[in-house]
C-alpha positions in Angstrom: 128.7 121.0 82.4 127.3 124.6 84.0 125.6 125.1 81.5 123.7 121.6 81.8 123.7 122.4 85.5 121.8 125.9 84.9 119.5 124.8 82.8 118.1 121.8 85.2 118.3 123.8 88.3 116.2 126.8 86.4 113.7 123.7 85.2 113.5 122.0 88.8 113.3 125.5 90.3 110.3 126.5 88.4 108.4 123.0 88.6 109.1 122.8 92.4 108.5 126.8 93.0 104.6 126.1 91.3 104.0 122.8 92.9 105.2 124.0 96.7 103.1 127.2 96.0 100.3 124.9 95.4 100.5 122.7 98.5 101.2 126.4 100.7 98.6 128.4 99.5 95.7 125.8 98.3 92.9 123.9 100.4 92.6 120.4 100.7 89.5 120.3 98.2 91.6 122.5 95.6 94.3 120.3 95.9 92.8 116.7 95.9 92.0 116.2 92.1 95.7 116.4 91.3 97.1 115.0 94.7 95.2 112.3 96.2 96.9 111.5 98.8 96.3 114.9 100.6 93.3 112.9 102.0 96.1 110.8 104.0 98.4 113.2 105.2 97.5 116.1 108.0 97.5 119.2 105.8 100.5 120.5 108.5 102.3 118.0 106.8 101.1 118.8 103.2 101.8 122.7 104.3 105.5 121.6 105.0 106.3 119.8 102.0 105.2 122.7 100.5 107.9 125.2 102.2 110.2 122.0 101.6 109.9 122.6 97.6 109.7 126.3 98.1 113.1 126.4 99.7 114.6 123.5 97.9 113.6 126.0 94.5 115.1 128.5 96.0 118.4 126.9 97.0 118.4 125.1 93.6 119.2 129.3 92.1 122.0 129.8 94.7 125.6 128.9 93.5 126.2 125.0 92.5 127.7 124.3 96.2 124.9 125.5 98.0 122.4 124.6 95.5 124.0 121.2 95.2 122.3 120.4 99.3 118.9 122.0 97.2 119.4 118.9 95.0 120.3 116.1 97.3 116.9 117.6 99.4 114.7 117.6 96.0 116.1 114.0 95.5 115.3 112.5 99.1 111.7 114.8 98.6 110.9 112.1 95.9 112.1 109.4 97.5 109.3 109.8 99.9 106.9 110.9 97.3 107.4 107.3 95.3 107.2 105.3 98.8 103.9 106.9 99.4 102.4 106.5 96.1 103.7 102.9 96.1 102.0 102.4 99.6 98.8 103.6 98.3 99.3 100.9 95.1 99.4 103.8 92.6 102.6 102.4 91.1 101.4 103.8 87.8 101.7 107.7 89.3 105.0 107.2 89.5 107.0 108.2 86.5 106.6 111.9 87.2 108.4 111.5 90.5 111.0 108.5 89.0 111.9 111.7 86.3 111.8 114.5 89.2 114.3 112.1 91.2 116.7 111.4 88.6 116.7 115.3 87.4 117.4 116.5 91.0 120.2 113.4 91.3 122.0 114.8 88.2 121.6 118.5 89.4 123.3 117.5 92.6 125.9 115.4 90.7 126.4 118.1 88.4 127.2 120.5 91.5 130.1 118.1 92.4 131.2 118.3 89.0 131.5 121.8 88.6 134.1 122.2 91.5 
């Protein structure tokens, strides 16, 4: 089981450590062609879920009981990500998020575990 945990909180940490860098550091133009809902959303609020995945990344390399809130965060993160692409009818975009969600649920289950 820590060894399951590790290795999906290294994989979320990278993958959310890129993807939050991207929202922090890039412009609205740089980011549209692979987010297109940055066009919707006040780039304040784009900048935030940025720091969001930074920290969650972060957290996710702390020790399973801290890193386990890292998870649960992650997990919520998509829950808005899926709501917004569903409002926006891009139900097809979806299956990244869907696989990000259940990844971060089983980290976050697999920090309870460990105890």
């Amino acid at each position: 089981m820590r060894i399951a945990y590790w290795v999906l909180a290294v994989l979320l940490a990278v993958f959310y450590a890129y993807s939050g860098g991207k929202k922090v550091t890039q412009s609205k133009d740089q980011l549209r062609p692979m987010m297109g809902w940055v066009d919707q959303i006040p780039m304040r609020l784009v900048r935030v879920i940025g720091v969001l995945e930074l920290l969650g990344a972060a957290g996710l390399l702390l020790p399973p009981y801290l890193g386990m809130a890292a998870a649960v965060g992650l997990t919520l993160l998509q829950v808005g990500a899926i709501v917004t692409h569903l409002r926006r009818g891009e139900a097809r975009l979806i299956g990244l998020n869907i696989g990000l969600l259940v990844s971060s649920a089983v980290t976050a289950w697999l920090a309870t575990v460990w105890r």
